[in-house]
Each structure stands twice: as structure tokens, then as C-alpha cells.
C-alpha positions in Angstrom: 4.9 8.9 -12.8 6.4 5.9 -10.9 4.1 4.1 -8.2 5.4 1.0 -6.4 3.1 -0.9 -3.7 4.3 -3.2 -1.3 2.2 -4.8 1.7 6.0 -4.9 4.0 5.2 -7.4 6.7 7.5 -5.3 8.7 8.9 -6.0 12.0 7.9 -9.4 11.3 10.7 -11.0 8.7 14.1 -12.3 9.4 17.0 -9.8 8.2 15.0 -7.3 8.5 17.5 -4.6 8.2 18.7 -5.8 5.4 15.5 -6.1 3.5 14.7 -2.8 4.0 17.8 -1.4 2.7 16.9 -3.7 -0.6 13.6 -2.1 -0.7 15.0 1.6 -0.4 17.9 0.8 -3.0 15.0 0.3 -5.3 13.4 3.4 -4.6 16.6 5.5 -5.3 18.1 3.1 -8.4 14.4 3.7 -9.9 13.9 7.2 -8.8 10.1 5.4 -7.7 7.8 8.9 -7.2 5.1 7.4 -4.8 5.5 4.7 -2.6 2.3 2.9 -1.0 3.1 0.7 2.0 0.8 -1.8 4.0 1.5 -3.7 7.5 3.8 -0.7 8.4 4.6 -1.7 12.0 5.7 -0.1 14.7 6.2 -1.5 18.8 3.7 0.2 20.9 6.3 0.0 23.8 9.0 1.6 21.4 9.9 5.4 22.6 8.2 8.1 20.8 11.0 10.1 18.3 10.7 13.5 16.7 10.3 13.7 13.0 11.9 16.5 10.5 9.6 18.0 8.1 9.3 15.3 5.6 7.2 13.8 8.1 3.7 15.2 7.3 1.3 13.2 9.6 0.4 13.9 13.0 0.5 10.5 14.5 3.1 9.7 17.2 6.1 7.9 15.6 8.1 5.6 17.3 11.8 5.0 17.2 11.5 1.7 15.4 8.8 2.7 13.1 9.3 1.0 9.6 8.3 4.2 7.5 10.5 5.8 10.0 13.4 3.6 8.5 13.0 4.2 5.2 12.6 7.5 5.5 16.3 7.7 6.8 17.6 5.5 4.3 16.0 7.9 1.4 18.1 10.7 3.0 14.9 12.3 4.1 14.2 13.8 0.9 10.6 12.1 0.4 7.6 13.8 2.2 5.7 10.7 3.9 2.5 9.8 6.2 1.5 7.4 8.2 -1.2 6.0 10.5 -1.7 3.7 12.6 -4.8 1.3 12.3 -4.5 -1.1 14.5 -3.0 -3.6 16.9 -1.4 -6.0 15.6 -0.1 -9.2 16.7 -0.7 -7.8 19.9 2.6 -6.2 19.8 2.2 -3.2 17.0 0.8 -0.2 16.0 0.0 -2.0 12.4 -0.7 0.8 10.0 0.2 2.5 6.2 2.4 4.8 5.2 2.7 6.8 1.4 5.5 8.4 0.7 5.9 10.9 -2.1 8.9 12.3 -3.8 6.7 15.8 -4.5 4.3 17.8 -2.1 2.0 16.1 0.0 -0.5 19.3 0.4 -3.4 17.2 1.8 -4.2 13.8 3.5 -7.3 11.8 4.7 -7.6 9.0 7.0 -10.7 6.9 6.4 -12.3 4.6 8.8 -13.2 1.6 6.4 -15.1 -0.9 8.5 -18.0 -0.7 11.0 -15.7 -1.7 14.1 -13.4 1.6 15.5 -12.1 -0.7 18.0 -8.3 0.2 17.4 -7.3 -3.8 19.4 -9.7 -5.6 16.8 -7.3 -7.1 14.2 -10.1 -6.5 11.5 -10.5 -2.8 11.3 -9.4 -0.8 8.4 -8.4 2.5 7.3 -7.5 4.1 4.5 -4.8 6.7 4.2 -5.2 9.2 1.3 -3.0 12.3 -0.1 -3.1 14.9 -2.4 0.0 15.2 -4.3 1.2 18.6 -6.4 3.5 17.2 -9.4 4.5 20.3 -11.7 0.8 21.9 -11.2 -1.0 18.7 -11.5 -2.9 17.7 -8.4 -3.9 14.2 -7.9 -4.6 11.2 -5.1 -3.5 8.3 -4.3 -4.8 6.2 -1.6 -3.4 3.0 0.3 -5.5 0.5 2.0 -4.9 -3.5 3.5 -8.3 -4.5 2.9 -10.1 -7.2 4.5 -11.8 -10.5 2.6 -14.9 -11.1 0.7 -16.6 -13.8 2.6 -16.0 -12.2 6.1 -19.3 -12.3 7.9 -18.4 -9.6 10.8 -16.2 -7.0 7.8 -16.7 -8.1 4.7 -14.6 -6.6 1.8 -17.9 -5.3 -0.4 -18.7 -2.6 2.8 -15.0 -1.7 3.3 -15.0 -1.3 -0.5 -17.9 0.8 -0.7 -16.8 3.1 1.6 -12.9 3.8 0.1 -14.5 4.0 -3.7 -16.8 6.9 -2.4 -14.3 9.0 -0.7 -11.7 7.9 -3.3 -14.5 9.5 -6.1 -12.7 12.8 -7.2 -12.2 15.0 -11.1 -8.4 14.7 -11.0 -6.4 11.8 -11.7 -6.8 8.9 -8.5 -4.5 6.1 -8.0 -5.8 3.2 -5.6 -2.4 1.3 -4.5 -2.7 -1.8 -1.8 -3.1 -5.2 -0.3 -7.6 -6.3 -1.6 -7.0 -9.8 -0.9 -9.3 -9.5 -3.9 -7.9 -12.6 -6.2 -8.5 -11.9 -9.6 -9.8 -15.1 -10.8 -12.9 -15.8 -8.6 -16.1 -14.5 -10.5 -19.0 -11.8 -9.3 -16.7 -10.6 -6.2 -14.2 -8.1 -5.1 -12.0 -7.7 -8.0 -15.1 -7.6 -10.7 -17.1 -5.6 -8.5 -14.2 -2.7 -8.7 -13.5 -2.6 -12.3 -17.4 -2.7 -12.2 -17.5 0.7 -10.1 -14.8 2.4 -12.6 -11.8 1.8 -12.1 -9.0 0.1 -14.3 -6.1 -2.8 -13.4 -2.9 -0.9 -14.8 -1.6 -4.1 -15.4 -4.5 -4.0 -18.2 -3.3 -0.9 -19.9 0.6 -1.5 -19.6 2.3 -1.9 -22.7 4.8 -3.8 -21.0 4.0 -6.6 -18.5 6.6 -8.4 -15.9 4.8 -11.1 -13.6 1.7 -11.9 -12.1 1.5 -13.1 -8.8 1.8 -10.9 -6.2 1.9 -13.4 -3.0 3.2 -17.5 -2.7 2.7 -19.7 -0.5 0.6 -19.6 2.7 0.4 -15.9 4.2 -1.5 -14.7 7.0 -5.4 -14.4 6.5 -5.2 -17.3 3.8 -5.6 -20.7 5.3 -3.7 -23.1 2.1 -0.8 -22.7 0.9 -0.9 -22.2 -2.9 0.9 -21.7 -6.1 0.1 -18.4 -6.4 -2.2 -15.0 -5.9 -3.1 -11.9 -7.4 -4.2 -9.8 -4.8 -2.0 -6.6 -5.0 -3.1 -4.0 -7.3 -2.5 -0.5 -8.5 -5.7 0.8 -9.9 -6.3 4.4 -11.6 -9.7 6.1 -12.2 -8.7 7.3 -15.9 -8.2 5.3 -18.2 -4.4 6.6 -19.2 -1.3 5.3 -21.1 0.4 2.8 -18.3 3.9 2.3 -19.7 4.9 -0.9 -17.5 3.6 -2.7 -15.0 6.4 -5.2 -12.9 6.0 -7.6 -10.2 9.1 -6.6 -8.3 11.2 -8.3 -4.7 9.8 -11.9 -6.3 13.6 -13.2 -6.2 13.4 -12.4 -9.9 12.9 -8.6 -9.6 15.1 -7.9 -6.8 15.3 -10.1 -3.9 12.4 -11.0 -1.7 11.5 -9.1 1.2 7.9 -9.9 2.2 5.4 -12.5 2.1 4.6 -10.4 -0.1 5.8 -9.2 -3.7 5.3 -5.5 -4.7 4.4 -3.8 -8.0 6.0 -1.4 -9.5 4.0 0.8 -12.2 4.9 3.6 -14.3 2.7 5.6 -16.4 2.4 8.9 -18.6 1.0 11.7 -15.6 
């Protein structure tokens, strides 16, 4: 199975258009089976659109909606979800979107944080769905989580939250923006290899890259060399064949403030 994560910054980079067509060449050149996607925008003021069936959610979708987009430029052949979480920048419907080249037969959208105000920029959901691959069920979930040393949403609560409704027999994948850096000690990304789960990057026989962010992005005050706080996690440990850092101008051209990962592995 191929899994790629990607936290877009949609709506939000210069040639947009273009960047998206980059990120859906991949897709098809790759034949990439799940795709997780954080900071999927969309402009409240936009006009609401129909959807065909591959849309599976029951949100409103707008006409400029980034999943939307993709979607089109996949030929419609992926099923896909979406929801929005939040406002952001005062201008979007800020959400996440999965998209999944089998059956999506069931979804969940979990409230992560103790705030359900939809125009506080700090709330978080997760999206979940249950995927059918040649009889094998299994999950994977998306989330943008928020930072450890928040005092009003701190990451350890949001965390708590996703790992329990995330807890399930069949195979799990957890695919997202933690802002969890991997080298700071006794916090977010120890605590979730403490609670089970494994860094595919770990298990990969082959590794391409590390840093999955450069520079200064939003929610990260300095500017700095670079960040590990992307991941793909998995609740068994399994054989990961590869494990890429992928749109870091090395690996395809950049299209975020982010860089994505792109994971393949034996299910």
C-alpha cells in the first residue's frame, strides 16, 4: 500500500494552480493508494457545488475547494472526504481531506480539543476512514495537530483523544501535520511511540530525507534549518518498504511550506 501525507497550505501559495497539478501528477506517476491532506482550504464566500459519487462526505463543498481540485485532476476516480475544522485566516473553511484509491465504507470526524468554537483558529479534528483493500479492512486517520507547550490546547489532550478513537484490531495508519519535532525529549513524539505506535520511517528498508518543513512556517516563531514534524505512523509493527520525503525541490518540486512523505509498505 502507498500512503503519501502532505499539510497543502492551500489557497495560500503563489502558482497555485500549478502546484496542484505537480502534486496530482505524483499521485497518478506513483499510483499513491491513500492520500492524507492538512490545511485543505476552501473560501467561505465561494458558491456551494455538487459533487459526483467519489465525494463521500457530507459537508458543503465549495467551488474552489482544494480537495475539490484534486479530485478533478485525478479524473474522479479516487473516493475522497473532507471536513471542515475551522476558520482560518479569517477567510477559509480550513479543514482535511483523505482520499483513497479503494472503498471508503466508513468515516469519523473527531473533535480533538476542548474548544468547538468553529472561528477559534486552535480547534482540531480528526478525520478518520475505513478502507476495504481486496478484503482487508483498515483506517487511516488525518489530523493538523496543535503544539506541546500550548497552555489553552495543548498537544498531549488532543493526542489523547485521537490515540483512543484511533485504538482498533485491524491495521491503523496515523498520517499528518504533530508539530511534534522528533528531537526534543519526554514530549509529543516520545509520548506516541510510547502509546504504541511506530515511525515507518523506522521500519523502512529504504530511507529518502528527513526534514519535513524549512524555514519559518506558521505556528513556529524562528526560522530554522530544519524540522521533522510530519509523520506516517502505523499501529503494527509491519514491513515498510520505503519511506521518502517528497515536493523538497529534490523529490519533485516544492509546493508547500511544507514537504510531504511518501510511504509504501507490504498491506
Amino acid at each position: 500500500m502507498k500512503l503519501m501525507t502532505l499539510n497543502t497550505h492551500s489557497l495560500s501559495e503563489c502558482d497555485e494552480k500549478n502546484k496542484l497539478q505537480t502534486i496530482a501528477n505524483f499521485i497518478l506517476n506513483y499510483d499513491v493508494d491513500v492520500i492524507c491532506l492538512q490545511e485543505v482550504n476552501q473560501s467561505m464566500t465561494a458558491k456551494s457545488v455538487s459533487t459526483d459519487r467519489s465525494y463521500v462526505g457530507r459537508d458543503i463543498i465549495k467551488e474552489d475547494n482544494y480537495a475539490l481540485g484534486l479530485s478533478r485532476l485525478l479524473g474522479d476516480q479516487y473516493d475522497w472526504n473532507y471536513i471542515p475544522v475551522k476558520v482560518g485566516y479569517d477567510k477559509f473553511d480550513e479543514g482535511v481531506a483523505i482520499f483513497s484509491k479503494y472503498p471508503i465504507v466508513n468515516s469519523e470526524n473527531t473533535l480533538l480539543t476542548q474548544t468547538n468554537d468553529y472561528t477559534f483558529w486552535k480547534k482540531r479534528n480528526s478525520l478518520g476512514v475505513e478502507i476495504v483493500k481486496e478484503n482487508t479492512h483498515f483506517w487511516v486517520y488525518t489530523a493538523h495537530l496543535g503544539w506541546w507547550n500550548d497552555d489553552e490546547e495543548p498537544f498531549i489532550n488532543q493526542w489523547h483523544k485521537l490515540n483512543v478513537v484511533a485504538n482498533k484490531e485491524v491495521p491503523v495508519y496515523l498520517a499528518g501535520d504533530f508539530n511534534a519535532p522528533d528531537i526534543i525529549p519526554n514530549q509529543s513524539y516520545e509520548i506516541i511511540k510510547e502509546d504504541g505506535w511506530f515511525d515507518t520511517r523506522d521500519l523502512a528498508d529504504d530511507v529518502q530525507g528527513r526534514f519535513t518543513a524549512q524555514g519559518k512556517i506558521d505556528g513556529w516563531d524562528e526560522a530554522v534549518d530544519g524540522m521533522r514534524i510530519d509523520y506516517i505512523w502505523c499501529n503494527k509493527k509491519e514491513h515498510v518498504k520505503s519511506h521518502h520525503v517528497v515536493f523538497d525541490g529534490t523529490h519533485e518540486d516544492v509546493v508547500s511550506d511544507h514537504f510531504g512523505l511518501f510511504m509504501e509498505d507490504s498491506l
